[in-house]
N, C-alpha and C positions, 0 to 999 in steps of 0.2 A: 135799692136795686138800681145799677147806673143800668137803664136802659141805651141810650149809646154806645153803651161797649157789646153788643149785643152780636153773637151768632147762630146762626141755625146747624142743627146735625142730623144727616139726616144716615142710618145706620142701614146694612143689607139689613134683611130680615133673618135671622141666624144666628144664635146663640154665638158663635165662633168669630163673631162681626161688630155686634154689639156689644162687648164685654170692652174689646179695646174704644171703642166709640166710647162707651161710659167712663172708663177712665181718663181719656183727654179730656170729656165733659167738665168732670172735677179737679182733672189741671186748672182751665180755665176758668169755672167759678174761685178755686184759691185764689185766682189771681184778680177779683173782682169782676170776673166778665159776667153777663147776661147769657145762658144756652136756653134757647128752645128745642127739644130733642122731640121727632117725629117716628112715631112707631105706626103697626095696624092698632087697631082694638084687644087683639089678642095679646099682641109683644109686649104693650101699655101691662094688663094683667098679667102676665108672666112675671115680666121686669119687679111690679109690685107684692112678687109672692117667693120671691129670690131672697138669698140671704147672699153677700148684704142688703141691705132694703139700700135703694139709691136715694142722694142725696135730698133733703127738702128743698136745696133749692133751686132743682132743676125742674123746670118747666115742659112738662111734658105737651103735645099736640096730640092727638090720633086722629089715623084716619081707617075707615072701613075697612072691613076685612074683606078684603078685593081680592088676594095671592089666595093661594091652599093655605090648608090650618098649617100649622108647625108638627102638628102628629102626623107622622107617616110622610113625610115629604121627602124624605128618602126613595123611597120606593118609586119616582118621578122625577128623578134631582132636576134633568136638562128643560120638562117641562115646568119645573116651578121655577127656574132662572127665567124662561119665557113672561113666562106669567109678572116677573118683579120688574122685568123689562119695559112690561108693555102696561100692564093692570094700575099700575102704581103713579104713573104719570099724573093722570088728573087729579086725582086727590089731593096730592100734594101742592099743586099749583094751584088749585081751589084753596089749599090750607094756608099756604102763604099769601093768597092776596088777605085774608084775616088778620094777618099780622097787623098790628096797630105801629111799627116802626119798622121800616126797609133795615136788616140787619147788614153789618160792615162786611159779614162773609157767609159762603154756606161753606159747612164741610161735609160731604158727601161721599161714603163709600165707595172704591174707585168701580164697583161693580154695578154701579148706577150711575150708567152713560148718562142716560137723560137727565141725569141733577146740572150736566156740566150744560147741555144745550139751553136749561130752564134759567140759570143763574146769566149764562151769557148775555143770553133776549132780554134780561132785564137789568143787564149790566152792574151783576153780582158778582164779586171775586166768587170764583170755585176752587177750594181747598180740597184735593181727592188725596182721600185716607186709604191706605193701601196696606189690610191685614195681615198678608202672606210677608214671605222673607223679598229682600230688594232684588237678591239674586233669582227669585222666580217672577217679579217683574218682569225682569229685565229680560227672561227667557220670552216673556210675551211681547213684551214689545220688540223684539227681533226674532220673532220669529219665522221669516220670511229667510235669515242667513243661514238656518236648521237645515242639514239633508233630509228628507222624508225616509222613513224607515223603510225596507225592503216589504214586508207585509203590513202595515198598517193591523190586521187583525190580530196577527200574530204576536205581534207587540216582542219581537226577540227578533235583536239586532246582530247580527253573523260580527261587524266592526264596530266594537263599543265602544266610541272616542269619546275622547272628554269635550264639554260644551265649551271651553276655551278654546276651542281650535277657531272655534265660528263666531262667539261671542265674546268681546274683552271683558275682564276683569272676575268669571266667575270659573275659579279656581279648581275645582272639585268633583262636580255635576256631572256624570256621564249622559248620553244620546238614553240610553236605557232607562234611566233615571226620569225620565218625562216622556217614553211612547206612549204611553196609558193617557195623554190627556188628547191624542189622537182621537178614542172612542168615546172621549166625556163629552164637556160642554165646549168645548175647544173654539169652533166660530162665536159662539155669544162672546167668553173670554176676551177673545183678541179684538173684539167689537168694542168692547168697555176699554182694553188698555189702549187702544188707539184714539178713542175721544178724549182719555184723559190728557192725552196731548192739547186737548184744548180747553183746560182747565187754566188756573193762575200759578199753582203750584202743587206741588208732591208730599205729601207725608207718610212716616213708613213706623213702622211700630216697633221696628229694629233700631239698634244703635250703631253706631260708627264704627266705634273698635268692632263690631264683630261682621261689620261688613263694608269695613273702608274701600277696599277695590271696585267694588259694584256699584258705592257710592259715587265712586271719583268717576269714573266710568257715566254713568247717568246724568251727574250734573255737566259733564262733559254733550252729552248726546240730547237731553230736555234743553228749552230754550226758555224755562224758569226754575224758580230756586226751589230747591230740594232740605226736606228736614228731616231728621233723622229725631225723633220725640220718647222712642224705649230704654229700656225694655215694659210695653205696656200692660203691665202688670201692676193689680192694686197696691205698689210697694209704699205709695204716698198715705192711704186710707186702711190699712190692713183689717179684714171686718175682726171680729172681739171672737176670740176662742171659746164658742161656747162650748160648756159641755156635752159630750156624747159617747156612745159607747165607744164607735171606733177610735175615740181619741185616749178616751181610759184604756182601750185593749193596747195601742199603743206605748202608753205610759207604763204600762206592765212591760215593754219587750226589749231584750237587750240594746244596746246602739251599734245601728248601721244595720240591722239584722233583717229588715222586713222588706221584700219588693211589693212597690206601690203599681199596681196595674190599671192603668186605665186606656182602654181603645175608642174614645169618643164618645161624643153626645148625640153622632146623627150617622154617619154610614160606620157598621162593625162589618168584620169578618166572615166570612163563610161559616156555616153549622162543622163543617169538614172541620175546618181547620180551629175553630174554638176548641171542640172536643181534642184535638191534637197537643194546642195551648195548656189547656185544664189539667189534663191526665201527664204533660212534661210539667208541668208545675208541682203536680199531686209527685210524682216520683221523685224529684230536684231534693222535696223534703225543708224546703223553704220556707222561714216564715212568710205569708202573703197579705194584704190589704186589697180586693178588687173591688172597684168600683163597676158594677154590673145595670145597666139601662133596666134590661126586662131579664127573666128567668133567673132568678135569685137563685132559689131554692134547687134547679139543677146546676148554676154553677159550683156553688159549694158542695152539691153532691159527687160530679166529677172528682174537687179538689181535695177535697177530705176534709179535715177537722184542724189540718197544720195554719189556718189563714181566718178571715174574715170576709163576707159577702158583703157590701152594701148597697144602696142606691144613688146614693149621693154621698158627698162628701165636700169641704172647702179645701180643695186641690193644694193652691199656696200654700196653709197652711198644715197638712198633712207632708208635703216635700220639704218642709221646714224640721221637722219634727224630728229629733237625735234618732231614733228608732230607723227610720226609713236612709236603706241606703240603698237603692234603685229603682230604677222607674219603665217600666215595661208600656212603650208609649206607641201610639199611633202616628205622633211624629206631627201634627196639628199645629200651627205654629204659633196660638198662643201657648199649650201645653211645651212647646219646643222654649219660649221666653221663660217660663216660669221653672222648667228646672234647671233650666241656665242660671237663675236669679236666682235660687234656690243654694244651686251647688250642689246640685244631683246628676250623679251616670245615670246614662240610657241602654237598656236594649231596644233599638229599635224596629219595631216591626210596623212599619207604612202601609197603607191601604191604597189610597187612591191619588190621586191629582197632587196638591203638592207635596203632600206626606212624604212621596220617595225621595224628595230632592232635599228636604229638610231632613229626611233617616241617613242621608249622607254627607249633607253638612255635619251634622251631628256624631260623625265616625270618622269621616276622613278628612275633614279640615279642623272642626271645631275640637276635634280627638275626645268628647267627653264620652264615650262608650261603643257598642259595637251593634254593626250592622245584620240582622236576623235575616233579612232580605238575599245577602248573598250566601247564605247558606240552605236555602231551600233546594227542594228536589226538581226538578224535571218537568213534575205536574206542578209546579208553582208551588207548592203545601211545603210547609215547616212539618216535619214529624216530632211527634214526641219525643222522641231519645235525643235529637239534635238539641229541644229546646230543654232538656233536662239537663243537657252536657253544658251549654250557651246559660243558663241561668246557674249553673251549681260553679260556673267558672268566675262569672262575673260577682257570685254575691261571697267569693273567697275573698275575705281583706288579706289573705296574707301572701295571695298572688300579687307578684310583681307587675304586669299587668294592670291588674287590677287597680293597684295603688297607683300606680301612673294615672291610669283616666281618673281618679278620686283627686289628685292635686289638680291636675288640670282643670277639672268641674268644680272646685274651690277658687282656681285663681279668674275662670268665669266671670264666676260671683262675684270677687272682690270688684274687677271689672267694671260688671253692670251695675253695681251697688253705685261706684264710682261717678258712671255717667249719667245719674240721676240728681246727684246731689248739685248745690250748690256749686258752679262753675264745673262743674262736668260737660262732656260733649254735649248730650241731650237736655239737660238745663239749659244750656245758653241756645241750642237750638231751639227749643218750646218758647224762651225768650225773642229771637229774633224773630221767630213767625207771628206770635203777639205785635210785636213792634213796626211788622211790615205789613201785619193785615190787618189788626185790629184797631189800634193806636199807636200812637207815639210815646205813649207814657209809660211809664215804669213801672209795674205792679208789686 
């Protein structure tokens, strides 16, 4: 183990956080580096009861279970950012003076301001890794050239502009598209993307080709270098298909025929608007795959008998799968990378914070599918007939339509496939940030 080539990582606490943190991880051991990866006590056991099980040789740290647990932390989102803000601190700074070698970098969630003050004081590159897309970066960190919306409560903009009027380079994004993070965690947010300004450099989980304007834009506006390292998705370590039902029930179903639904791992839907979802699904007549947190057994009772309930499931490899040809997603932006990478349309249907800006990259720039979002009623709710019309539309291969966003969501793929490989954009950038922060040498 070359201890010298050695970094720390240090991840939010959040499933949605850590997933890309693990896979830069095993970037970098490929390439011979040292990672010390720093979780709670809880996150340490999670991570260990995951499938894939992570690498042996990633050196794990913990520290105390200081935050809220991981169950139920939903139901207090803006008070458990408090908490990771301010809880988290000492530990961590206790955990690293244990280090036995001062490592060459930390790289640190851009949502842990305090990683970048703690590396600085000890005159530690700080590498802030920034999970979301660059175009929602970038909405925070200018966001001071945003017009504040007429209601703030109301979260419905009378003049829907596009965020390009105010901000360069992102394309797409309407004013309406981000009032919702008015009521979220919005001041902590813009507290972390503004320290990151004083970090060493930027890394983004996205790739180039899919968001070269934002990119160009950023490196233009930061006053250090900018990497573009995705799509990060385990496309380097794919975990082993093991056997299980939902993947046998799969194997049994025509190709292209089954929509794969998954609305996240930590905030869902309204009970309204599930039952709405469920019974336009149960109508559509579609074969389905849902992947359901809690209530199993009433979601499939909604749905009927036409799909599959489960618990879990390995995401990548189920949106790989000849069978599935669409994805009814919450719009999450690893889930966003991975059926990018995949080569899967979307219905989108976004929930919160950055979800709506990526359900519209996802329709109106990136064109792989369509936006559910603007088709809702008044009281914000999707009805069932809508999502029965919107799913029985989308999962017609012999729609014109249809087939349009199927090539385009294939030439994606080819894409991102691309900018992974050997001398692709995000290769040679994983490379140059190696070269600039870690060593000089060539892995």
């Amino acid at each position: 183990m070359a201890q010298s080539r050695h970094v720390v990582a240090i991840p939010f606490a959040g499933r949605g956080h850590i997933n890309p943190m693990m896979v830069l991880s095993r970037q970098l051991i490929a390439c011979g580096i040292h990672v010390t990866f720093i979780v709670t006590e809880e996150w340490h056991g999670l991570i260990n009861s995951s499938h894939p099980l992570p690498p042996p040789e990633l050196n794990f740290m913990t520290i105390p279970n200081c935050i809220p647990s991981e169950h139920g932390r939903g139901k207090d989102h803006k008070d458990f950012v408090k908490a990771v803000f301010i809880e988290m601190t000492e530990p961590v700074e206790k955990l690293r003076d244990r280090l036995e070698q001062v490592p060459r970098a930390i790289i640190a969630d851009t949502a842990l301001p305090w990683a970048v003050d703690m590396g600085n004081r000890r005159g530690i590159p700080v590498c802030s890794l920034f999970t979301g897309s660059a175009a929602f970066f970038s909405v925070l960190l200018n966001f001071e050239k945003l017009p504040q919306p007429e209601n703030p409560h109301l979260l419905v903009r009378e003049n829907d502009e596009l965020v390009e009027k105010y901000i360069p380079g992102i394309r797409s994004i309407k004013l309406s598209d981000i009032d919702e993070i008015y009521v979220a965690s919005l001041e902590l947010a813009l507290q972390a993307v503004s320290t990151a300004r004083k970090a060493q450099c930027m890394l983004f989980t996205s790739f180039y080709e899919l968001e070269s304007c934002v990119i160009d834009s950023l490196r233009e506006d930061l006053n250090y270098p900018v990497y573009t390292i995705g799509p990060s998705v385990p496309h380097l370590f794919p975990p082993e298909a093991k056997s299980s039902d939902h993947l046998t029930w799969l194997d049994n179903q025509p190709k292209n025929s089954v929509l794969y639904i998954s609305l996240g791992s930590f905030l869902s839907v309204s009970r309204s608007q599930f039952e709405e979802i469920a019974m336009g699904i149960h109508a559509s007549k579609v074969k389905f795959l849902w992947v359901a947190r809690e209530n199993l057994s009433l979601v499939q009772e909604y749905c009927g008998d036409n799909g599959l309930v489960v618990p879990w499931c390995d995401q990548l490899n189920v949106l790989r799968h000849p069978s599935v040809g669409g994805f009814l997603t919450h719009c999450g932006f690893n889930s966003t990378l991975e059926t990018l990478f995949a080569g899967i349309p979307v219905l989108a249907l976004p929930i919160l914070w950055d979800q709506k800006s990526n359900g519209r990259l996802l329709a109106d720039e990136w064109n792989t599918g369509f936006n559910l979002r603007d088709i809702r009623g008044k009281d914000g709710i999707l009805s069932r007939e809508e999502i029965k019309l919107a799913v029985m539309k989308f999962m017609d291969l012999e729609k014109t339509e249809a087939k349009e966003i199927r090539k385009r969501a294939l030439d994606w793929s080819r894409t991102s496939k691309i900018a992974v490989k050997e001398g692709g954009s995000s290769f040679v950038s994983l490379k140059k940030f190696i070269s600039d922060f870690i060593d000089r040498v060539e892995c």
